[in-house]
NUTOR-154330 format. One line per 2 residues: number of its first residue (from 1); their letters; for each residue x, y, z of C-alpha. Coordinates in pm, 1 decimal, decimal comma. Layout:
! NUTOR-154330
NUM = a = X Y Z ~ ...
***
This chain:
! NUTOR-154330
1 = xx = -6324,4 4175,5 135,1 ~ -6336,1 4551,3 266,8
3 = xx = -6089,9 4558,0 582,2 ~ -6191,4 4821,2 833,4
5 = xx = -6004,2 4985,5 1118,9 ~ -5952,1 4847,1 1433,8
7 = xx = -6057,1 5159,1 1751,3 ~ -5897,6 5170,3 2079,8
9 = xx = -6137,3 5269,7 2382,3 ~ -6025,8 5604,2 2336,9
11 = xx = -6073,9 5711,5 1974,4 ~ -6402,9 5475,0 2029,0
13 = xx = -6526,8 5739,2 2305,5 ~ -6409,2 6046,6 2053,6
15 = xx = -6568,2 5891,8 1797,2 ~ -6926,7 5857,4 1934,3
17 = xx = -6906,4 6190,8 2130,4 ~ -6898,4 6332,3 1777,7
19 = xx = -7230,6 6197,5 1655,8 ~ -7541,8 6419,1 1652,7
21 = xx = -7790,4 6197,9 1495,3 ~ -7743,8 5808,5 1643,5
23 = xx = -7900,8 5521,1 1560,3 ~ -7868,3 5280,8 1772,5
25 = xx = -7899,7 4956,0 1590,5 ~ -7947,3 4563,7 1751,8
27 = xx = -7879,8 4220,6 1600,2 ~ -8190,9 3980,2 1463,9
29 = xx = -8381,6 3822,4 1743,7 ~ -8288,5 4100,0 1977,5
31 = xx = -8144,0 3923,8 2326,9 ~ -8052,9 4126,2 2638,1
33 = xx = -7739,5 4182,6 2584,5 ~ -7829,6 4385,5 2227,4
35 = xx = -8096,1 4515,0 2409,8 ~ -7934,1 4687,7 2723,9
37 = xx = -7640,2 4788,2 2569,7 ~ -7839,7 4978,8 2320,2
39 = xx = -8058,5 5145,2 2604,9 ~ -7690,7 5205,6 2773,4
41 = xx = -7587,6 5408,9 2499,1 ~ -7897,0 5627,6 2482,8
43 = xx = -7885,8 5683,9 2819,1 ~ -7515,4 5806,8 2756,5
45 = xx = -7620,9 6011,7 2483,5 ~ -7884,5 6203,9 2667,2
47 = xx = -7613,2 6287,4 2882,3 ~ -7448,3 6486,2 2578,4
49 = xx = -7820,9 6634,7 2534,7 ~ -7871,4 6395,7 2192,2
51 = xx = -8186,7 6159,7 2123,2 ~ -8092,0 5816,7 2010,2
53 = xx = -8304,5 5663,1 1754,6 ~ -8337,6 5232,3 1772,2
55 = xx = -8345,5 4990,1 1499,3 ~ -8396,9 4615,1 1433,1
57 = xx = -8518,5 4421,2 1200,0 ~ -8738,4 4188,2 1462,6
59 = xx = -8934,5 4344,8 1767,7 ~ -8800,6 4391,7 2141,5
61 = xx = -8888,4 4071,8 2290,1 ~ -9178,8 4207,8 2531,7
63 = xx = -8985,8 4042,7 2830,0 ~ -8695,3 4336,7 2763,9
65 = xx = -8880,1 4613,6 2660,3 ~ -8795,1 4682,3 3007,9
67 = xx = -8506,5 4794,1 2916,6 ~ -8589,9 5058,5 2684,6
69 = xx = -8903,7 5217,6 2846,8 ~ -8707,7 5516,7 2978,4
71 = xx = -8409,0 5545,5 2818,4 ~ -8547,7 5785,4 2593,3
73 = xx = -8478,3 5671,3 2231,9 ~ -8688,7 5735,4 1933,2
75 = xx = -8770,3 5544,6 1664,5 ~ -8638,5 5519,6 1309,1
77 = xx = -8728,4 5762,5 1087,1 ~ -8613,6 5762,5 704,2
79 = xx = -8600,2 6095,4 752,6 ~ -8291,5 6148,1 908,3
81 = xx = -7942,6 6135,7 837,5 ~ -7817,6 5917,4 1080,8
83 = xx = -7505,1 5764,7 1177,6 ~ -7599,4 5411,6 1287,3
85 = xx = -7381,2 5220,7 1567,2 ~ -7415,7 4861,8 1591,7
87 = xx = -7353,6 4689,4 1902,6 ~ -7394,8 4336,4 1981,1
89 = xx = -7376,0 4238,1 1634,4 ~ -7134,8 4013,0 1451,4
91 = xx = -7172,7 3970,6 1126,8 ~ -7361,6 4166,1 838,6
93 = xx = -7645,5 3890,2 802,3 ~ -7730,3 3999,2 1170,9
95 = xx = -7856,4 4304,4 1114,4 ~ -8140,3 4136,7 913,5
97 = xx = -8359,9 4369,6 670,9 ~ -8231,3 4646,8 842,4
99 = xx = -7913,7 4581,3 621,9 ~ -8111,3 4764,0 308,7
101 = xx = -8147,8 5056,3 537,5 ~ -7810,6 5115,5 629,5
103 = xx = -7482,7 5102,4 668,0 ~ -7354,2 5137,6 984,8
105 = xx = -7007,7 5339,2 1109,8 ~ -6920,2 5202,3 1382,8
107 = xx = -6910,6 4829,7 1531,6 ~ -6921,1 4757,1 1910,5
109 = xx = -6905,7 4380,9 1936,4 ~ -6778,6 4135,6 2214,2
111 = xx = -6788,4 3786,6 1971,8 ~ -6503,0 3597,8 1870,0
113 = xx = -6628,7 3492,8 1558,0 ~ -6773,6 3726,1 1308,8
115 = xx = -6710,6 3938,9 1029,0 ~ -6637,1 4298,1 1134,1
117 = xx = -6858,9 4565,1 859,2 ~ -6723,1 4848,6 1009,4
119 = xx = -6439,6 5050,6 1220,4 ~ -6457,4 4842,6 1509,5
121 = xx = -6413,8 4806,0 1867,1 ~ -6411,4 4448,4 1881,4
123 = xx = -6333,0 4301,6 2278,6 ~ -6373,1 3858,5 2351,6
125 = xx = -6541,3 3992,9 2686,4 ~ -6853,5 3796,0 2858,3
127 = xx = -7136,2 4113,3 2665,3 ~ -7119,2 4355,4 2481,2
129 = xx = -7239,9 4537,2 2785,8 ~ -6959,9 4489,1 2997,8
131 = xx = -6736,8 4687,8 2686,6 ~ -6993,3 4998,1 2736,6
133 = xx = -6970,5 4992,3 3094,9 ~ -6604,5 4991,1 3059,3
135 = xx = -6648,4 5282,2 2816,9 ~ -6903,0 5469,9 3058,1
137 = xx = -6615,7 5425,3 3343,9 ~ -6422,5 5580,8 3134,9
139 = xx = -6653,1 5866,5 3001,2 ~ -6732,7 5909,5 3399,2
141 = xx = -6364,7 5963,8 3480,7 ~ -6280,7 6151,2 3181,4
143 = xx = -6573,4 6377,7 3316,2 ~ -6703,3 6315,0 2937,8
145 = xx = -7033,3 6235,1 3098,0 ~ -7187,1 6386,8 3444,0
147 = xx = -7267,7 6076,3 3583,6 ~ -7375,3 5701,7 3607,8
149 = xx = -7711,0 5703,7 3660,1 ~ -7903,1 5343,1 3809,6
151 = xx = -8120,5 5391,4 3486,0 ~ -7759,2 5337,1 3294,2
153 = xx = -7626,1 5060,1 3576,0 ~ -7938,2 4861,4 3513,9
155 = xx = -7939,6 4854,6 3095,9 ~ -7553,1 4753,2 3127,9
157 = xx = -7561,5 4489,8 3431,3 ~ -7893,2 4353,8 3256,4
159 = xx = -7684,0 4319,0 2936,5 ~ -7399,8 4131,4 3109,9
161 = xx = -7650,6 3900,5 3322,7 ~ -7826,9 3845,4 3040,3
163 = xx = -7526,5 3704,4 2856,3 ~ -7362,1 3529,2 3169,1
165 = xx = -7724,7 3311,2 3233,7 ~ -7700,3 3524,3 3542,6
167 = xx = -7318,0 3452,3 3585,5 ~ -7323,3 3080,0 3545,3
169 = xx = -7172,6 3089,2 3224,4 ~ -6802,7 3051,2 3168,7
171 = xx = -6773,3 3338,6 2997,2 ~ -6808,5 3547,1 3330,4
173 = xx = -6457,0 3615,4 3471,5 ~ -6309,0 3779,8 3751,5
175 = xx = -6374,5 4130,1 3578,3 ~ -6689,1 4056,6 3470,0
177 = xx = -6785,6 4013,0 3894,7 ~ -6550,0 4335,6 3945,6
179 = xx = -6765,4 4551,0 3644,9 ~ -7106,1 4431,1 3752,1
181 = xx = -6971,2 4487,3 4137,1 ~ -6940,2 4856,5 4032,1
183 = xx = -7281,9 4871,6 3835,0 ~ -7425,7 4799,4 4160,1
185 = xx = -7269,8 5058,9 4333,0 ~ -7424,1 5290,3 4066,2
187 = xx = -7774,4 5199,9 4135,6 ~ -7851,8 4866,7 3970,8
189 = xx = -8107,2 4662,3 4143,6 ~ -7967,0 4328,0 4037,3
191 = xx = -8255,9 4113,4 4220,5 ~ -8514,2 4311,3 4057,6
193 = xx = -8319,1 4290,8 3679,9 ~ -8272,4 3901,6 3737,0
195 = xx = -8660,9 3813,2 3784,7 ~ -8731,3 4036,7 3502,1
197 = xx = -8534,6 3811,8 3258,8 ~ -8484,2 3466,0 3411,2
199 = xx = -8812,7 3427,6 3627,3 ~ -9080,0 3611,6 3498,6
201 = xx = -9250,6 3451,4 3181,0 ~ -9566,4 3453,5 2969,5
203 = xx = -9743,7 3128,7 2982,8 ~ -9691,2 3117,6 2650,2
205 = xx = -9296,8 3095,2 2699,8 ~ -9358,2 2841,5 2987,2
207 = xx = -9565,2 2611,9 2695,5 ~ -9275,8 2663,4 2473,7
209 = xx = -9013,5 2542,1 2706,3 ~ -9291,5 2211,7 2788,9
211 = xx = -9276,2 2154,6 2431,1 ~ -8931,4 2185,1 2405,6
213 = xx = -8879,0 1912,9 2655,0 ~ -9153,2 1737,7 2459,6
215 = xx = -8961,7 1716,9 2097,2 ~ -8587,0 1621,0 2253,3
217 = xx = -8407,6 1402,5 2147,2 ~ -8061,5 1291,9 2169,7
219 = xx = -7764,2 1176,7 1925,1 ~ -7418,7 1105,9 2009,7
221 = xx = -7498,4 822,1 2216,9 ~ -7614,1 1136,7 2462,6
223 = xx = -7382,3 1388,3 2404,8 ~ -7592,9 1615,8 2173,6
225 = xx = -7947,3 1688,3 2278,2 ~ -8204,6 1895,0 2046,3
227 = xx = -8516,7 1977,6 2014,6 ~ -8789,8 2149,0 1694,7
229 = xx = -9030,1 2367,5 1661,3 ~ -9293,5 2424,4 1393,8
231 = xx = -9477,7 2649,6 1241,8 ~ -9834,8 2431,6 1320,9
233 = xx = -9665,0 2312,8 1662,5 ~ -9631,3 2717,6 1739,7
235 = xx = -10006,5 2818,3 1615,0 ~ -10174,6 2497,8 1815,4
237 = xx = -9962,1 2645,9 2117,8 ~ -10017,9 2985,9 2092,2
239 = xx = -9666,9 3067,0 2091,3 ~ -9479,7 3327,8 1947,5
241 = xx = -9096,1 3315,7 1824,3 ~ -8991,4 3532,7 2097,2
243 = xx = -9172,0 3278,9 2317,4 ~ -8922,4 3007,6 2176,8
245 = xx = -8610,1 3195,4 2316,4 ~ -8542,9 2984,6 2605,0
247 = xx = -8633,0 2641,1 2439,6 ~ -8253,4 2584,5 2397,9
249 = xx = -8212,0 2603,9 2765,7 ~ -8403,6 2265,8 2836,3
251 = xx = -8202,7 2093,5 2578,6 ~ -7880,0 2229,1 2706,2
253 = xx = -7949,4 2098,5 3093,3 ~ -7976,1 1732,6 3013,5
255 = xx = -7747,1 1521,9 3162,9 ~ -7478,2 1386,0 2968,2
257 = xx = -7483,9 1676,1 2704,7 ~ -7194,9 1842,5 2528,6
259 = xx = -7368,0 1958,8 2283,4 ~ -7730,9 2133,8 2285,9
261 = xx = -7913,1 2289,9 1983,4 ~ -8263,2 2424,7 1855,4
263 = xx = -8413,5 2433,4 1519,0 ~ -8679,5 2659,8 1514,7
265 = xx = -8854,8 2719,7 1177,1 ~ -8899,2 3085,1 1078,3
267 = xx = -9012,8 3080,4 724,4 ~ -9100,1 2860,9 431,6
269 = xx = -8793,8 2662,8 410,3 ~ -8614,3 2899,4 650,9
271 = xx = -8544,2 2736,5 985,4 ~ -8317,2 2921,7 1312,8
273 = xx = -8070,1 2778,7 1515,5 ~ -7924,3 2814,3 1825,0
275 = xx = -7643,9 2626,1 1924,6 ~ -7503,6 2602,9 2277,8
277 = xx = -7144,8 2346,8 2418,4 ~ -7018,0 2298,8 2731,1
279 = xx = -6701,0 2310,6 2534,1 ~ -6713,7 2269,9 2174,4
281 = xx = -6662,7 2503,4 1910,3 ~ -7037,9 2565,0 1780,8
283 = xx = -6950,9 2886,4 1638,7 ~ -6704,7 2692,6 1407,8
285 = xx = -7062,6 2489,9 1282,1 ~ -7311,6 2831,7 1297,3
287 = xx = -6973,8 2984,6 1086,2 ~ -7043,9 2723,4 795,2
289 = xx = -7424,3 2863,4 767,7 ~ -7338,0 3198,8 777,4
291 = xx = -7367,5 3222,2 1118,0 ~ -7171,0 3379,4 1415,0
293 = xx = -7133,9 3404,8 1783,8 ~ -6912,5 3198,7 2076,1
295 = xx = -6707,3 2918,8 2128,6 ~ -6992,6 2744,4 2315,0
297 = xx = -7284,8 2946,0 2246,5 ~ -7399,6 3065,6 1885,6
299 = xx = -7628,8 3088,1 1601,2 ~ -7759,2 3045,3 1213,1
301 = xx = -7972,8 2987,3 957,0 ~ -8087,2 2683,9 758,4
303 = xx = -8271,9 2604,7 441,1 ~ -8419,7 2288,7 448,2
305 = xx = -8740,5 2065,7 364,5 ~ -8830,5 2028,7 721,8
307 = xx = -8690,1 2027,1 1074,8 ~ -8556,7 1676,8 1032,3
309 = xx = -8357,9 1771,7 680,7 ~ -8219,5 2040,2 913,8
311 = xx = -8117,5 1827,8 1207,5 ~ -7992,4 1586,3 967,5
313 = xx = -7743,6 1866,7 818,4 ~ -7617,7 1980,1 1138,1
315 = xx = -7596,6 1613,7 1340,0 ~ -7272,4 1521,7 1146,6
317 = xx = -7105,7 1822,7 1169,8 ~ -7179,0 1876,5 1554,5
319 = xx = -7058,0 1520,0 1579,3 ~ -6718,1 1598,0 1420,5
321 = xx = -6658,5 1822,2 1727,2 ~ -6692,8 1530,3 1979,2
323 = x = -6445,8 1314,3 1795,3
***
């Protein structure tokens, strides 16, 4: 396996300052925290008068595309010669199809378990966004860039909120409260950036999370809830996957749980995951897959026959972690 250079905060700011032609690129089944912290770095390149271009391999959830209305990125062209940044993203089989587009130069990732593809700057942090606000603190006093403006604030304290469950994770520590503090002070409307991605949602998502509620069940005499979704369940529904995002969430607030996961099926044979703990290693579990992400909150993907084959394969192994 290809090892690749660890950056400081430093060379990380030399190294992007150097770039003329960015693209910006986000993990499969873009969240906020992939989201804003790719809008975050646009908005710092404009500083630097350079367009960043954005890339994934699934579309912007239409909940954040928020985020990247005026940040003023382009699109991907095959055009260009680009040098493509990836932030958010953990392992190679997260940047999807995009993978057979390119290769990208430098890594900006805040998960503890991954694979890194590239020279890195690799921090265990709550978001990725709270590593590019440190870096924009930095820029700003470094008088690399002019200023922090609230259109920068709110992609970064988005990404961090987004990644906290509006800081009622664990993952949000005393600088996490001290960063987004600061964010604040910059311009970002934090009530407004909190409805956006916690209380407003399509009916669609608001069936998704009823029929999440609907298919739970639990194993581990309580301790793991889950919950399935097909491919007829979604079409009757009129659901769409990004609809499905916050399906988790209902299986991860029953009482009792340790242990909370989805199974989502995304293709013929295919089916996602999402895995979420109050304590457990799940990332240990999505790791075996392929996967990636936190201690108590990550992801992968399964072949199997059906949703049941797939809760079957991961039920013993999630009950290893409760023993």
């Amino acid at each position: 396996m290809m090892e690749f250079p660890a950056l400081c905060r430093e060379e990380l700011a030399a190294e992007l300052m150097k770039i003329k032609d960015p693209l910006i690129v986000m993990h499969v089944r873009p969240d906020g925290d992939t989201v804003g912290s790719a809008a975050a770095l646009c908005h710092i390149y404009a500083q630097f008068g350079v367009r960043a271009d954005l890339i994934c391999a699934d579309p912007i959830p239409s909940r954040l595309l928020f985020l990247t209305e005026n940040c003023g990125a382009g699109k991907y062209s095959e055009s260009k010669q680009y040098t493509p940044i990836a932030v958010d993203v953990a392992s190679p089989s997260q940047l999807g199809r995009v993978a057979t587009l390119i290769s990208p130069k430098i890594m900006i990732d805040h998960h503890g378990v991954g694979q890194a593809f590239a020279p890195h700057y690799i921090k265990t942090v709550s978001a990725t966004g709270e590593i590019i606000a440190d870096l924009a603190f930095f820029m700003l006093e470094n008088k690399y860039i002019r200023e922090i403006t609230p259109e920068l604030a709110e992609a970064l304290y988005a990404a961090i909120s987004s990644d906290t469950g509006c800081f009622k994770y664990s993952n949000a520590s005393p600088e996490t409260y001290r960063t987004a503090a600061r964010l604040l002070e910059f311009g970002a409307d934090a009530a407004k950036i909190n409805h956006l991605l916690f209380e407003s949602k399509r009916i669609e998502q608001l069936r998704a999370e009823a029929l999440a509620v609907e298919n739970m069940k639990l194993g581990a005499n309580g301790k793991i809830s889950y919950t399935t979704v097909t491919f007829a369940e979604m079409q009757e529904k009129g659901i769409e996957p990004e609809d499905t995002d916050t399906m988790i969430e209902a299986a991860r607030c029953m009482e009792g749980t340790d242990i909370a996961f989805l199974v989502r099926q995304s293709g013929d044979r295919e089916y996602k995951i999402s895995l979420r703990s109050s304590g457990p290693d799940v990332a240990s579990v999505a790791k075996i897959h392929g996967g990636g992400g936190h201690v108590r909150a990550a992801g992968c993907t399964l072949t199997a026959d059906s949703t049941q084959d797939a809760v079957e394969i991961l039920l013993p192994e999630l009950e290893k972690l409760l023993l």
